[in-house]
C-alpha positions as CSV (number, residue, x, y, z in Angstrom):
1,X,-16.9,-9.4,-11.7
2,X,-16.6,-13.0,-11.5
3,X,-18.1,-13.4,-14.8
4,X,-15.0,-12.7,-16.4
5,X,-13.0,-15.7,-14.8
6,X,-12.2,-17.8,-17.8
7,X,-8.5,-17.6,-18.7
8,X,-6.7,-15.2,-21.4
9,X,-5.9,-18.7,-24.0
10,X,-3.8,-17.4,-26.2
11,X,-0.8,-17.5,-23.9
12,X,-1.5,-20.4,-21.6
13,X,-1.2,-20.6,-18.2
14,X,-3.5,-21.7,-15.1
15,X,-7.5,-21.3,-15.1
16,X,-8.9,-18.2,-13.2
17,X,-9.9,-20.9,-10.1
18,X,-6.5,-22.0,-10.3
19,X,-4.9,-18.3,-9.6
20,X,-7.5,-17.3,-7.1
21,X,-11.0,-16.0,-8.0
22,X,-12.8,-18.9,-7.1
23,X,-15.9,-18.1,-5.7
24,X,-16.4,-16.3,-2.7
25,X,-12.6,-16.7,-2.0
26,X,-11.1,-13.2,-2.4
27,X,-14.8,-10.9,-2.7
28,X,-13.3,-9.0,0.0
29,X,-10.6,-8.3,-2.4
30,X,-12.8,-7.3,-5.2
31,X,-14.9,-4.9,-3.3
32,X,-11.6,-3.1,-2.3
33,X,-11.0,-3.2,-5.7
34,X,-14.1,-1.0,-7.0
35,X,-14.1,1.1,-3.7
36,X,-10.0,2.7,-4.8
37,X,-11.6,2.5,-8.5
38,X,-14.2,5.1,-7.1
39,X,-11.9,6.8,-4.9
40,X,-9.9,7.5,-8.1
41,X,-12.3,10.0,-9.5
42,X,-11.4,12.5,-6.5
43,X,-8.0,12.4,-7.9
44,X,-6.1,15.5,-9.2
45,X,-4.9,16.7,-13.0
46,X,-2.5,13.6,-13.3
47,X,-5.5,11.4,-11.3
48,X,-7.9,12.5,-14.5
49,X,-5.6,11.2,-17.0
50,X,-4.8,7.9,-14.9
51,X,-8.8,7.5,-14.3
52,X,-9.7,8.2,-18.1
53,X,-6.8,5.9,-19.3
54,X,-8.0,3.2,-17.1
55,X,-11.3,3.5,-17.6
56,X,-10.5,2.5,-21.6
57,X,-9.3,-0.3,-20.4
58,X,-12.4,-1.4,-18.4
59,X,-14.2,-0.7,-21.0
60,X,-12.6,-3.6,-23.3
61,X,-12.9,-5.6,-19.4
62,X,-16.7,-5.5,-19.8
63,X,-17.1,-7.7,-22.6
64,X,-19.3,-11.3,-22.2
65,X,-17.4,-14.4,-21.7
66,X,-18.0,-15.8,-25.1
67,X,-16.0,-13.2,-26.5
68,X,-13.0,-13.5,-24.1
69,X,-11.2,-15.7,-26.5
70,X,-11.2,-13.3,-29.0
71,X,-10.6,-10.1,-27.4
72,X,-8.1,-11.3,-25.2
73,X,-5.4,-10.2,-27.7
74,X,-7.0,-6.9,-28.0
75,X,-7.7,-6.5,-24.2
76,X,-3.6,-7.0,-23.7
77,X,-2.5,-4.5,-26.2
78,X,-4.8,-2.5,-24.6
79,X,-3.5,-2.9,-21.3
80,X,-0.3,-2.7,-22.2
81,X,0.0,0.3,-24.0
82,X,-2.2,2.4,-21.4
83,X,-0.5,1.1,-18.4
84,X,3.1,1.7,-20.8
85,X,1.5,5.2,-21.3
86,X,0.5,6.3,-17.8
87,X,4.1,4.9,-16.2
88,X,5.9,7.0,-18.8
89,X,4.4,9.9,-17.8
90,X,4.7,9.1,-14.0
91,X,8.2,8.1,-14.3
92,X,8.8,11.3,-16.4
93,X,7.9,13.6,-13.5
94,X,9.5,11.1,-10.9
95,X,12.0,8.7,-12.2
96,X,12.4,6.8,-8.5
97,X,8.8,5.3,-9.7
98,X,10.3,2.8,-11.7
99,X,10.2,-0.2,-10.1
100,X,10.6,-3.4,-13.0
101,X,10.0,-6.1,-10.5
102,X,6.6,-4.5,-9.2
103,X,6.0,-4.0,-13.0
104,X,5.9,-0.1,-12.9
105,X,7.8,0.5,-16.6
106,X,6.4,1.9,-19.4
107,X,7.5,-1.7,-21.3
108,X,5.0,-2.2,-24.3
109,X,6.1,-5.8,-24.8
110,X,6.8,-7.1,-21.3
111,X,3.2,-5.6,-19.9
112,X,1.9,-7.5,-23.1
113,X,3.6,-10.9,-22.5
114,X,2.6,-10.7,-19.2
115,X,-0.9,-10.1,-19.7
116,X,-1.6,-13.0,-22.1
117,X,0.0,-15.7,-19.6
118,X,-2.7,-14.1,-16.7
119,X,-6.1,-14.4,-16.3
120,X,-8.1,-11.2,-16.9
121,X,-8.7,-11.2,-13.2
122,X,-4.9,-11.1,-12.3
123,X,-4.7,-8.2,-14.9
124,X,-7.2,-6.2,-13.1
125,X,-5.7,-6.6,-9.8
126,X,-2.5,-5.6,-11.6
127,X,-3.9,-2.7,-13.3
128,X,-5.3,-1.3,-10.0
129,X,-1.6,-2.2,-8.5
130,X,0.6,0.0,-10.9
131,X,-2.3,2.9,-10.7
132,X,-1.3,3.0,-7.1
133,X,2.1,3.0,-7.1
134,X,2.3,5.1,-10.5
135,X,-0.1,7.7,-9.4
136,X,0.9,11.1,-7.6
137,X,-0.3,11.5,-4.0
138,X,-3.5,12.9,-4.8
139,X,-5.3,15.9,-3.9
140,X,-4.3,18.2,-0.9
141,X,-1.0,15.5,0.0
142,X,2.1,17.3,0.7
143,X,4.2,15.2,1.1
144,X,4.7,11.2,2.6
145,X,7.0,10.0,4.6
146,X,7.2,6.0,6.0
147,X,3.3,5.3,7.0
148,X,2.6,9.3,7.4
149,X,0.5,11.3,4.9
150,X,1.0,15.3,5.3
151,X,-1.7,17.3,3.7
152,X,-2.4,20.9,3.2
153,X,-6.2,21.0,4.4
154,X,-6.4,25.0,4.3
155,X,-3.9,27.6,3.2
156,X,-1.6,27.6,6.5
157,X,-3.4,24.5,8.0
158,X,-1.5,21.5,7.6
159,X,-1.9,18.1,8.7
160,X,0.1,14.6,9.4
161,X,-2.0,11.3,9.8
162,X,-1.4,7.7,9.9
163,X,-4.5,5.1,9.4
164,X,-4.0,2.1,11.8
165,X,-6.4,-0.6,10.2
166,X,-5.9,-2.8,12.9
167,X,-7.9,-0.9,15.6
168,X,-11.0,-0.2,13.7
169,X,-13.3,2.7,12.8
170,X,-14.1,5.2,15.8
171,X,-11.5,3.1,17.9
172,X,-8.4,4.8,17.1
173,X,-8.0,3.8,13.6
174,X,-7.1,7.9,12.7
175,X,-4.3,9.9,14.3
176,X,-3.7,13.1,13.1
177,X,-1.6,15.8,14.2
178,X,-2.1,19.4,12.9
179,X,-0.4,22.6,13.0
180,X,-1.7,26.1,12.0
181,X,-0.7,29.6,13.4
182,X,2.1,28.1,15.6
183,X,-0.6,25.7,17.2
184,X,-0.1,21.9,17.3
185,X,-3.5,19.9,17.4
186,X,-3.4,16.3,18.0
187,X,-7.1,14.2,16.4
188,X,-8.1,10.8,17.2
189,X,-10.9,8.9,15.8
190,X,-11.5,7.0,18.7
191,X,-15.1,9.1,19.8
192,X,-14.9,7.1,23.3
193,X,-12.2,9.1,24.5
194,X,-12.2,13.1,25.6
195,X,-12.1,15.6,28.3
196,X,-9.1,14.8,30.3
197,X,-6.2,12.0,30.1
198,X,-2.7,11.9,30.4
199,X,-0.8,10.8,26.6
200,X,2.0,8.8,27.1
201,X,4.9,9.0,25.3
202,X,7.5,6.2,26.3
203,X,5.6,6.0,29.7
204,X,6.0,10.1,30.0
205,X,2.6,11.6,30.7
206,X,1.9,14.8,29.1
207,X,-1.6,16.2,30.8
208,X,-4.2,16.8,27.6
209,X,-8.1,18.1,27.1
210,X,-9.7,16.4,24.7
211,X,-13.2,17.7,23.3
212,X,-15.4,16.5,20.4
213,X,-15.4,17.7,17.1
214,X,-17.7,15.9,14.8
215,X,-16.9,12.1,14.5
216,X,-13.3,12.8,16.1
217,X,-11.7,14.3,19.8
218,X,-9.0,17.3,19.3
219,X,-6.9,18.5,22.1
220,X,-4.6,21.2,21.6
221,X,-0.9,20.3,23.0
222,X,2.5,22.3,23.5
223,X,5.7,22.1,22.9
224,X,6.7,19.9,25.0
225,X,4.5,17.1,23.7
226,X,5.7,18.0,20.6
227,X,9.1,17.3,21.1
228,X,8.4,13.8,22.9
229,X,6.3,13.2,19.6
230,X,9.2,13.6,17.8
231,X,11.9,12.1,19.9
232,X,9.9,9.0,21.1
233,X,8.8,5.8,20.1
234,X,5.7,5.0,21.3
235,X,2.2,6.8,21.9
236,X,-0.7,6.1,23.9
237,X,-3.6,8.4,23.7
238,X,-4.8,6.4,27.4
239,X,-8.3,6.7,26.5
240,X,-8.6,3.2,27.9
241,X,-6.6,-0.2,29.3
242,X,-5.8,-0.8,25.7
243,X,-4.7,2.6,24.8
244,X,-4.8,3.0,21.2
245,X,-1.0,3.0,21.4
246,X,0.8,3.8,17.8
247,X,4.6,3.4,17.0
248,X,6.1,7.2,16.5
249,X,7.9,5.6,13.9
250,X,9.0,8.7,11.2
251,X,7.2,11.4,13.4
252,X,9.7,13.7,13.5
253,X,10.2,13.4,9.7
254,X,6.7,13.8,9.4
255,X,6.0,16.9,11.8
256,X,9.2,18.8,10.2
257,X,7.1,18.0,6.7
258,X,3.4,19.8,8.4
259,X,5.0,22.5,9.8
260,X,6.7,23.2,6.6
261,X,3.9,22.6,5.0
262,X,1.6,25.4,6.8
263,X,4.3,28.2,6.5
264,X,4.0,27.5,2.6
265,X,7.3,26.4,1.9
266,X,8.9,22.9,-0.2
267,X,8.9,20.2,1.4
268,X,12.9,19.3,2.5
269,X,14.4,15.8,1.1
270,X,14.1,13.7,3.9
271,X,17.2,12.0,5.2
272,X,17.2,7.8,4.5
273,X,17.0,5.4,7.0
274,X,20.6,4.2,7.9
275,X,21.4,0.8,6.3
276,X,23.6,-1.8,5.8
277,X,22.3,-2.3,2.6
278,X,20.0,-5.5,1.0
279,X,21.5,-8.6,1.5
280,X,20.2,-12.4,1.1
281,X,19.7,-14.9,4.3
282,X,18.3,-18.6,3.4
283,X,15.7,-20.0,5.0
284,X,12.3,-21.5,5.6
285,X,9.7,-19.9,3.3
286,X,6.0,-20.2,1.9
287,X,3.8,-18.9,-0.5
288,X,-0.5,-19.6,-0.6
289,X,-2.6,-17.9,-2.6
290,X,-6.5,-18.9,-2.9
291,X,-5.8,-22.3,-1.2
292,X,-2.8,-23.3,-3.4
293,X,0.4,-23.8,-1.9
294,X,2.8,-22.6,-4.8
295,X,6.0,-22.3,-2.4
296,X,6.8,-24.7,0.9
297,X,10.5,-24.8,1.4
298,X,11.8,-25.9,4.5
299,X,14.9,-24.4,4.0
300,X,17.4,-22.9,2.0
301,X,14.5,-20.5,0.5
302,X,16.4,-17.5,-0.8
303,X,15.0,-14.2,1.1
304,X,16.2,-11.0,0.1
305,X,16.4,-8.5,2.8
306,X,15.8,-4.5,2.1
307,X,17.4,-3.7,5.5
308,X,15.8,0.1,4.9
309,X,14.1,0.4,7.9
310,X,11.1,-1.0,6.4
311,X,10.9,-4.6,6.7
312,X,10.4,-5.4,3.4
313,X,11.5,-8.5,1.8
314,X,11.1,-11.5,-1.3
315,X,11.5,-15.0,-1.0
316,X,12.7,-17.5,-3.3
317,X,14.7,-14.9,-5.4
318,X,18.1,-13.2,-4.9
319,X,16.7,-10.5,-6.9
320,X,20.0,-10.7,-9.2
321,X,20.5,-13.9,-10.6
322,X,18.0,-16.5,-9.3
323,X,14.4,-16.3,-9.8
324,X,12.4,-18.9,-9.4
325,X,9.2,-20.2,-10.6
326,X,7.2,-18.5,-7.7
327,X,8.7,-15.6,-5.9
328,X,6.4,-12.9,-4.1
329,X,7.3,-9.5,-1.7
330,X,5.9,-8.1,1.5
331,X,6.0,-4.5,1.9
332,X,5.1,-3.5,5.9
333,X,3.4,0.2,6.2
334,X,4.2,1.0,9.3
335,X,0.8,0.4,10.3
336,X,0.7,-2.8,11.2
337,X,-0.4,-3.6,7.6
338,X,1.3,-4.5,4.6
339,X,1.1,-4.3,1.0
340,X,2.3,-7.8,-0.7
341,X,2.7,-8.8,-4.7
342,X,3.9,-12.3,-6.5
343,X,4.2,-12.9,-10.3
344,X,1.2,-14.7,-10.6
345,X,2.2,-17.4,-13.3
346,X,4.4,-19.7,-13.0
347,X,7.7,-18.3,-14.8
348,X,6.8,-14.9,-14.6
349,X,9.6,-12.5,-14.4
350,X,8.3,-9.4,-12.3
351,X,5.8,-9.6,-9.4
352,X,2.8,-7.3,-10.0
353,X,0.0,-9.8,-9.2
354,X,-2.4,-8.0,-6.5
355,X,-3.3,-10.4,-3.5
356,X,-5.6,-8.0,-1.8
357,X,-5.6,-5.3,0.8
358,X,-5.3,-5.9,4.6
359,X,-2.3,-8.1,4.8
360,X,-1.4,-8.8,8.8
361,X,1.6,-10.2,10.7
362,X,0.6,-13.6,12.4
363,X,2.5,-16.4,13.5
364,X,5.7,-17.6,12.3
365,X,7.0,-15.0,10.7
366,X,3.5,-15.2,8.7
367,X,1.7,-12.2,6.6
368,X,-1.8,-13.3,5.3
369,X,-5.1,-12.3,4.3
370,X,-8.4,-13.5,3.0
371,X,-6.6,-14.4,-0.3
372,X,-2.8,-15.2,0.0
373,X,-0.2,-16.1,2.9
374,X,3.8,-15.6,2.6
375,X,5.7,-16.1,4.9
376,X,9.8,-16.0,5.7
């Protein structure tokens, strides 16, 4: 992939080490990259025409690096007018998808303009970006609400997950509730725990049997548990010292949606979080991405709150009448992960620039991964 670093030179703008796909920097970021671009092929009817459209557009990607100069013209209207095309349609059967500052519009010109002041590697991260947010679910999802995914697994067997990427693989990363026949199942991933514990639930123990089932353990719980699920805060499967523990945050939401699910019916609207509504605070912020530090104000930063529950926010923009050179989001998932975008060029007007996967609270107020920081 890193042969097609050299810069889109028809519109200017920084070198391809300059914007972060130097050498060994972000790889972490690329392999993510082609694993969702394989995990797109298990998509659904709307999935197909995403994968097909996009894979046009890799093709015009592949060619050599002597011919980058002058394709790059070719590669943007490309881009443009697939990623235009597959919004339009997205937006058409869900208008809340627009989103002009994560670039998710079916805009010919400004997807064009954009693309020919980036480097074909921002493009691609970009291109993999708007999939994601313009694509449906995918197959078997009912419905998703805050970091929960509900899916229909079998006609009356319904399910609601959350994937915890900071535990690991076999140690807790899954939890899964399911319901089927009037039975609630809860699923871990965590294949060190089984036979009997006590879950917690805000410190409440609810007695539970845990056997193995495959790669996961299943106990069956009652109603009881149920109800702390949905009413509490906090859950701790007690396998060990350490738990795994996982906020209940939009559980009851999320149960309501399974159980409708199973008895076959719509899901129900979902009430929104109270708020007071967005508002703008000032303040320290940064921005580093590959090793350059493109934002360091000490103070007076602009940071636009969402105040939806959610923790998102921008800095250095109002998101109304100041936008500065640089300006990024973080997006928490509920997970302890978040998703995170910037404009990628200085001047750019909407953030859809992709700074990898995995992005983790730290320090100071501090999200970062392999590839970019921001903090607020």
């Amino acid at each position: 992939m890193h042969r097609f670093n050299d810069m889109l030179q028809s519109g200017g703008g920084h070198t391809a080490q300059d914007i972060g796909s130097a050498p060994g920097s972000c790889d972490a970021a690329d392999d993510a990259w082609h694993k969702r671009e394989k995990d797109g092929e298990d998509m659904g009817s709307m999935g197909i025409k995403v994968g097909l459209a996009w894979g046009c557009l890799l093709a015009v990607l592949a060619v050599g690096a002597s011919e980058v100069r002058a394709e790059s013209r070719q590669f943007c209207r490309q881009y443009a007018s697939t990623t235009a095309d597959v919004v339009r349609d997205a937006i058409s059967k869900n208008p809340a998808c627009q989103d002009y500052h994560r670039g998710v519009h079916d805009n010919y010109d400004m997807h064009f303009n954009w693309c020919i002041h980036n480097s074909r590697d921002t493009v691609m991260g970009a291109t993999d970006h708007i999939r994601s947010l313009a694509a449906p679910a995918g197959p078997g999802v009912y419905a998703r609400h805050n970091a929960w995914v509900i899916r229909k697994d079998y006609p009356g067997i319904c399910s609601a997950e959350i994937i915890d990427r900071s535990k690991g693989q076999y140690l807790g990363e899954l939890l899964r509730f399911q319901f089927s026949s009037g039975d609630f199942r809860i699923v871990s991933d965590y294949t060190g725990g089984g036979d009997f514990t006590h879950i917690l639930v805000d410190g409440q123990a609810f007695p539970a049997h845990f056997a193995h089932e495959s790669d996961a353990v299943v106990a069956r719980i009652d109603r009881n548990l149920v109800s702390a699920l949905k009413r509490g805060s906090v859950l701790n499967l007690n396998f060990d010292p350490t738990g795994p523990q996982y906020s209940l945050s939009g559980s009851s939401a999320a149960i309501d949606l399974m159980t409708q699910c199973a008895r076959g019916q719509n899901p129900s609207p979902q009430p929104a979080p109270a708020s007071a509504g967005p508002n703008v605070i000032h303040g320290a912020c940064k921005l580093m991405v590959d090793g350059r530090m493109l934002l360091d104000i000490r103070q007076d930063c602009p940071i636009w709150m969402a105040n939806d529950g959610t923790g998102t926010f921008w800095v250095n923009t109002d998101r109304d009448v100041y936008l500065d050179d640089y300006f990024a989001e973080v997006k928490p998932s509920g997970n302890g992960l978040a998703s995170g975008h910037w404009n990628g060029e200085r001047g750019a007007t909407h953030a859809q620039a992709w700074p990898g996967d995995d992005i983790r609270l730290g320090n100071g107020g501090c999200w970062s991964n392999a590839c970019a920081t921001i903090c607020a």
